[in-house]
N, C-alpha and C positions, 0 to 999 in steps of 0.2 A: 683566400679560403682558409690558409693555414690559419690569420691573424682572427679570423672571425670561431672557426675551433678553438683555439686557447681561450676567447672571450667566454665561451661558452661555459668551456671548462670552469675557468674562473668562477662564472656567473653557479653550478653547481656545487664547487666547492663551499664557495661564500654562503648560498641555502644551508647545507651539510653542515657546517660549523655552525651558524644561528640555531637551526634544528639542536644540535648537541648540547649549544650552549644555555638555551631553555629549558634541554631534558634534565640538564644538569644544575640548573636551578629549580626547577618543582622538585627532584630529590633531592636539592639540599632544603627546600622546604618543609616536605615532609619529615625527613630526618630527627625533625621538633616535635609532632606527634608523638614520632616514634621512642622518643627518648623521653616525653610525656607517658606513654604505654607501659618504657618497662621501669619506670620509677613508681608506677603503679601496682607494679608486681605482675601484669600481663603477662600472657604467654607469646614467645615468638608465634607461633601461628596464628594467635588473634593480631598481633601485627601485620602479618602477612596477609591477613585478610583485608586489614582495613586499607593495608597500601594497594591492592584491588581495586576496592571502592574508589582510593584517592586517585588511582593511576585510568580506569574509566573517567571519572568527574572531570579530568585534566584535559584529557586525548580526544574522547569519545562525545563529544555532545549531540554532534550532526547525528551520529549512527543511533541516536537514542528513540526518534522518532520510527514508530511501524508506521508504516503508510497505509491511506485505505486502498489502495488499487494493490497489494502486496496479501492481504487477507481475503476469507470471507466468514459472512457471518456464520455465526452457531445457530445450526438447525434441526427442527427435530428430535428436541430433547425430552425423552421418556419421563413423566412427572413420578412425584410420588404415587399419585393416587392410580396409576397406571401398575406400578410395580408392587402398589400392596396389593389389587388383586389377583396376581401373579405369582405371591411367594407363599411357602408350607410356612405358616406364620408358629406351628409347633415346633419345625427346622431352625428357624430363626434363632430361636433360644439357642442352640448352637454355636452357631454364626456370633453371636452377640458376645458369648460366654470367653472365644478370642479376640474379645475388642478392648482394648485400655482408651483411656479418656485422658486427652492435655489439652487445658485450656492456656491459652497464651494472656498471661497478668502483668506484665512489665510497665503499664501505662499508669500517670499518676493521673489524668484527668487535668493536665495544665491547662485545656482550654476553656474549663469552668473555672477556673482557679484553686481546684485543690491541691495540694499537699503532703494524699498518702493514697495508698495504690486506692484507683479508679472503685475497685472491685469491693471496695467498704463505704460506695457512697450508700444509705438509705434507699430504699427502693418505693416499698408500701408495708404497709403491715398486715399482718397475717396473727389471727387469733390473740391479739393484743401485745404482737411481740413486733418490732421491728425490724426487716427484712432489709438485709444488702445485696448487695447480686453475690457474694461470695454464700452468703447463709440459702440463697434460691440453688445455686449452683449445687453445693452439699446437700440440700433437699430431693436436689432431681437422682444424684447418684445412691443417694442412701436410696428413695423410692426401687430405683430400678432394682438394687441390690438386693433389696428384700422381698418385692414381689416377681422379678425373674429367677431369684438363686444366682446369681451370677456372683464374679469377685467384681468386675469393673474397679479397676485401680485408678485413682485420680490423682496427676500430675500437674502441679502448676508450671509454669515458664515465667518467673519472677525478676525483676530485672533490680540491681543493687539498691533501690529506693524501694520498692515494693516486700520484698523479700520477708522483713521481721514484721512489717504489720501481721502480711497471709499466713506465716507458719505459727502466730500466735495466736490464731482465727482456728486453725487448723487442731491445734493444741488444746483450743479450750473446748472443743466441741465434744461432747463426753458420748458423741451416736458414732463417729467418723474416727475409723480405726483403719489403719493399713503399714504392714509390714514389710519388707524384702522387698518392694517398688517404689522406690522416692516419691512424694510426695511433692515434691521442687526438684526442679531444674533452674538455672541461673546465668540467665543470659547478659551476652559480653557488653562493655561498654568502652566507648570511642570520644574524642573528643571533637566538641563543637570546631567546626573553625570559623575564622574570619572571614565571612563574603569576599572582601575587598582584596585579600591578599593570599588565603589558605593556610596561613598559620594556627595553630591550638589557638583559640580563643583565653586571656586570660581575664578572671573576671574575682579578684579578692575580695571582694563584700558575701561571697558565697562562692568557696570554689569548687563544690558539688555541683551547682550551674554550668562548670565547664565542661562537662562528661553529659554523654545521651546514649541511649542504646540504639542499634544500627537497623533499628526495623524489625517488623515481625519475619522476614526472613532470614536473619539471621537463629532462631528455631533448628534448622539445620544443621549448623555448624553447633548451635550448642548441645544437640541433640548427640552428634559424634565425638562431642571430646569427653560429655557424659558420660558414655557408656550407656544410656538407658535403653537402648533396642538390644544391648545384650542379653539384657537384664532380663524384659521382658522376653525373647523368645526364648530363656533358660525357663521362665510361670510357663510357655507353652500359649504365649500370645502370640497373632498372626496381623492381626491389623489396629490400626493406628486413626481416633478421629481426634480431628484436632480445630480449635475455634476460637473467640474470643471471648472473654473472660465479660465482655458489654454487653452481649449475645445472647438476651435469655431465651431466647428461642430455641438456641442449637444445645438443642439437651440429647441425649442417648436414645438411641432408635434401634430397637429390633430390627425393623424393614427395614433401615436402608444398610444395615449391617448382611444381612441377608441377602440383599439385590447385591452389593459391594462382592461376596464373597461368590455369587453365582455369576458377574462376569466375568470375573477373571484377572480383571484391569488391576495394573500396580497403582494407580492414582485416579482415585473422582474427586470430583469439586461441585458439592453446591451450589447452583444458579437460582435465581427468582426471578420473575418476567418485572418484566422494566416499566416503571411509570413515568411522568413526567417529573417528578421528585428524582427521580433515581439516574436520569439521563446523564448527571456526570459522574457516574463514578465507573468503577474498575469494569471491563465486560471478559468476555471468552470472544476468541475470534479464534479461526483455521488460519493458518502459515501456507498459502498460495504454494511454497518452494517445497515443502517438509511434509505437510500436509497430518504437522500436528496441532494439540489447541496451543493458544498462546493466551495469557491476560495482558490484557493494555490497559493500563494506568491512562487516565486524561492525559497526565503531565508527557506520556508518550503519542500523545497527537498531534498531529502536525498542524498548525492552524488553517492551511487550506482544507483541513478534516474534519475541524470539528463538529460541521454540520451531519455529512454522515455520520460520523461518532456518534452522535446525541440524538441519531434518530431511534426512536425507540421502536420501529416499524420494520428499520432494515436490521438493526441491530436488538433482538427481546429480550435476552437476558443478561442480567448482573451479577459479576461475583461475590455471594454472599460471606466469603473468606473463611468456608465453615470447610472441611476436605478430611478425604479419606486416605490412606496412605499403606498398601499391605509393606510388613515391616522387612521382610526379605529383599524386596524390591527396594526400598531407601539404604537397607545397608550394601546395597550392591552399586546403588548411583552415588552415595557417601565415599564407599572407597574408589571409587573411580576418578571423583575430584580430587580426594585426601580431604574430604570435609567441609570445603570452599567449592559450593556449589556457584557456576557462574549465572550470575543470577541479573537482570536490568538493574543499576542505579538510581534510585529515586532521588532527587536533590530538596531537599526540604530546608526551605526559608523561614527562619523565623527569629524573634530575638534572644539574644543571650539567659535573660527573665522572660520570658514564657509569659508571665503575667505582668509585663512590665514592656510597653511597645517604645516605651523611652531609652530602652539599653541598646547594647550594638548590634547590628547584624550580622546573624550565623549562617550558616549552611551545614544541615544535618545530614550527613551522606546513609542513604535506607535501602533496605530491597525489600519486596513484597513476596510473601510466604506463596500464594498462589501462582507466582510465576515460573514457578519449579516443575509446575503442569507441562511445560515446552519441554521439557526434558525426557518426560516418559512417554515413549510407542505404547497406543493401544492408551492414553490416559483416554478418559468420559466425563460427562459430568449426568445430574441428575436434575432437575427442576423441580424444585420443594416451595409448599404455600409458603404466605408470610407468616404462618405461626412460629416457623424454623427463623424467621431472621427480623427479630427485635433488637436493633441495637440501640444502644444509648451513645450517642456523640456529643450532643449539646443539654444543654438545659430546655430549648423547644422538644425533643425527645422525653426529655425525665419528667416536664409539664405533660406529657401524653402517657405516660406508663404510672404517674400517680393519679390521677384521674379513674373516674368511674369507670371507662371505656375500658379497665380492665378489672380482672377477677385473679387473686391468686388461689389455687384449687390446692386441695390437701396433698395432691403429686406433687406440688410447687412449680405447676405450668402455669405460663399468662395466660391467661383463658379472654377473648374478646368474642363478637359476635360474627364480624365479617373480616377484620383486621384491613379494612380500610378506613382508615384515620383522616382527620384532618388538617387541613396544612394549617401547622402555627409559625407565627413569627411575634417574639417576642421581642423589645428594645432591646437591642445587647449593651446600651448603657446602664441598662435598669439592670437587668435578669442574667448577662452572660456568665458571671461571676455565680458560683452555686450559694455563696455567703447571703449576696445581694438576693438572689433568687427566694432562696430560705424566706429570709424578714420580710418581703412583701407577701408571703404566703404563710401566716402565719399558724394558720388552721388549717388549711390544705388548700388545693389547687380546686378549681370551680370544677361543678359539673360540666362535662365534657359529650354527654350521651343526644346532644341535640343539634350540636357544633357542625357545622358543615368547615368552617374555619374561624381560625382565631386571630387577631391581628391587634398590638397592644404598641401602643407607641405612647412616650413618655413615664413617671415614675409614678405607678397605681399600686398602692397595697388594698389588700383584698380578705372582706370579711369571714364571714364565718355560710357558708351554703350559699353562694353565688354559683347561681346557673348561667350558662353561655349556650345562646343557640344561635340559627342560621349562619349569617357569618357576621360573627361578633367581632364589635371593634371599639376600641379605644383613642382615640385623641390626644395627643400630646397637649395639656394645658400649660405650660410652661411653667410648672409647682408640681409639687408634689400632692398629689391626689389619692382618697377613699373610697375605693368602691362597700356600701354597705353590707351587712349581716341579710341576707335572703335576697339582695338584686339579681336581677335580669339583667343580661348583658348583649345585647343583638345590633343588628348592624347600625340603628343611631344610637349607640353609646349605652348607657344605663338606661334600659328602661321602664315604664310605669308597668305597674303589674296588678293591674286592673283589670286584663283582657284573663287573668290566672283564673 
């Protein structure tokens, strides 16, 4: 018995030393990062953050999965159109008048292929002038600012590539004035690593590629080493809406500013009901154990899940990443982390060039802004139509926001008729690229107002007033192909327009 206890003993000692001896090589791996970080001039605490990240990514994988028997769905969620007839909409003005505006900008739009913040791509034109989402952005807040009186301060969250385009946008805009409320905030950046090994990625043909920013949750942390909730509850602000900068939907709202301040709640989060387009992305689910909301990320589903995950019957709403935040309440959960909210790991795979699937592979360590919802008692959410959640992700997105199927109104709202859209799929060898996109459009994108779907495969450039109805579709002819000046485009290809 004795001989078989010593065995044993052995047999845990020998685990304990392999265990140490591993802990003790990821932190000499890390190490490299880290010495990456502060040759960069980083602050120890954005190290400390990111060795978080690295030390979840390392440890934690299993624990990364919520489970579906561990939640339940989100129910019952009070719409807009429920709480606008509800609220002293004269009150409102109020409510509004402690509301500051941050859109989150740090994205360059690498999966189109561009090059400079997202937020300066083209949108449509408006009165002969050409619209970016940053100039609709500045439109909705000048709007509100002049026909409620309100200050509405507007903040960007810029990330080290974005930064000098926005605040030279910002500059030359001779309507958009604001003093004593930063204008930008500038969030941190971390370096890629090596899939294979977790080392910094190094990559000398651009060593700008070796650096990403750590997710739109990281928002937070730069939020507190800012200062800007000081700042703001010094103007006599109380709450906080915050969105994506791709989002033209999520413009400044009296009513939900007003429903926000008559619950009570330190955090809501905008949902939208879920189609079949929407089934994978992020949702709101209850915490079984806590019995607060939680957002689950896909990448947090466990594959025996997926099916309930993606039912849109048991599960109806999506997080629209648009959220409300009263500011007392984040700087009380801020200091209670010291600023490093613990927040789920996102692991984001992709290559070193972004626009280049020939380079190495990275692993971009992220957290997601909405998952800071698990954190506050008493957080809600609200259920808003889709006119609140237009975002642009791809070029099939930016083909449906330049199209007829929208209207930019003198408020600088999208304006559509029912904002049910149709489902496009463009070639992503032809189109995914916005360069590529552009040149086969060289006049604009077809009408769109007859579309039930659009489906284009192969490389078509496209005349001058092509209309698409039913569900139009293209052909790969294996060439590069013309669609004419006033075609018809329906479900056999080009067609005669003689029935017109």
């Amino acid at each position: 018995m004795t001989e078989l206890n010593n065995e044993a003993q052995l047999s845990v000692n020998d685990d304990a030393t392999a265990e140490n001896t591993a802990e003790a090589h990821i932190e000499e791996v890390f190490s490299h990062s880290a010495a990456k970080m502060r040759e960069k001039g980083m602050s120890e605490t954005a190290i400390n953050q990111f060795h978080h990240l690295y030390s979840v990514w390392q440890h934690e994988e299993a624990s990364n999965w919520i489970r579906e028997d561990d939640v339940e769905p989100l129910e019952q969620v009070p719409s807009f159109r429920d709480v606008y007839e509800t609220i002293n909409h004269d009150k409102a003005v109020d409510a509004f008048a402690k509301t500051a505006f941050l859109k989150l900008n740090g994205g360059l739009g690498t999966s189109m292929g561009l090059e400079c913040a997202k937020s300066l791509l083209p949108v449509r034109h408006h009165k002969a002038r050409q619209m970016r989402f940053i100039d609709i952005i500045i439109g909705q807040v000048l709007t509100a600012r002049t026909r409620l009186n309100v200050e509405l301060p507007l903040t960007f969250m810029n990330s080290f590539r974005t930064s000098a385009d926005t605040v030279k946008v910002l500059k030359h805009n001779r309507k958009f004035t604001q003093h004593e409320i930063p204008m930008e905030i500038i969030q941190h950046q971390e370096p890629k690593l090596v899939a294979a090994t977790g080392e910094p990625v190094s990559f000398p043909e651009n060593p700008d590629l070796e650096w990403c920013p750590p997710g739109h949750g990281d928002l937070f942390f730069t939020i507190w080493e800012s200062g800007l909730l000081d700042v703001l509850e010094e103007h006599g602000f109380k709450y906080l809406f915050i969105s994506n900068s791709d989002n033209l939907g999520a413009r400044p709202s009296r009513t939900l500013a007003q429903h926000f301040e008559n619950t009570g709640a330190p955090f809501m989060a905008e949902v939208a009901t879920r189609t079949k387009a929407d089934r994978k992305g992020g949702h709101i689910v209850r915490d079984k154990s806590t019995g607060r909301l939680m957002l689950r990320e896909m990448s947090q589903v466990h594959p025996n899940d997926k099916a309930a995950a993606q039912d849109i019957k048991k599960h109806p709403y999506f997080n629209t990443n648009s959220i409300w935040i009263r500011i007392d309440a984040l700087k009380a959960k801020l200091a209670e982390y010291n600023g490093v909210l613990p927040l789920p790991v996102i692991r984001n795979k992709k290559t070193v060039n972004p626009t280049n699937p020939d380079t190495e592979q990275v692993i971009q360590l992220e957290t997601a802004m909405g998952a800071a919802i698990a954190l506050f008692n008493g957080a809600i959410c609200v259920q808003v139509d889709r006119m609140r959640f237009l975002p642009v992700k791809t070029t099939n997105d930016l083909f449906i926001m330049r199209s007829d199927r929208f209207h930019l109104t003198d408020n600088y709202e999208m304006e559509d008729g029912n904002y049910v859209f149709p489902n496009v799929e463009l070639d992503p060898r032809y189109y995914k690229n916005i360069h590529d996109f552009d040149e086969r459009f060289p006049y604009a994108v077809p009408s769109l107002a007859a579309a039930n779907s659009v489906t284009i495969q192969g490389d078509w450039t496209f005349g001058r007033d092509v209309t698409m109805f039913a569900d139009a579709k293209l052909d790969d002819q294996g060439e590069p192909r013309y669609v004419p000046n006033g075609a018809y485009v329906g479900p056999q290809g080009i067609e005669p327009d003689d029935w017109v």
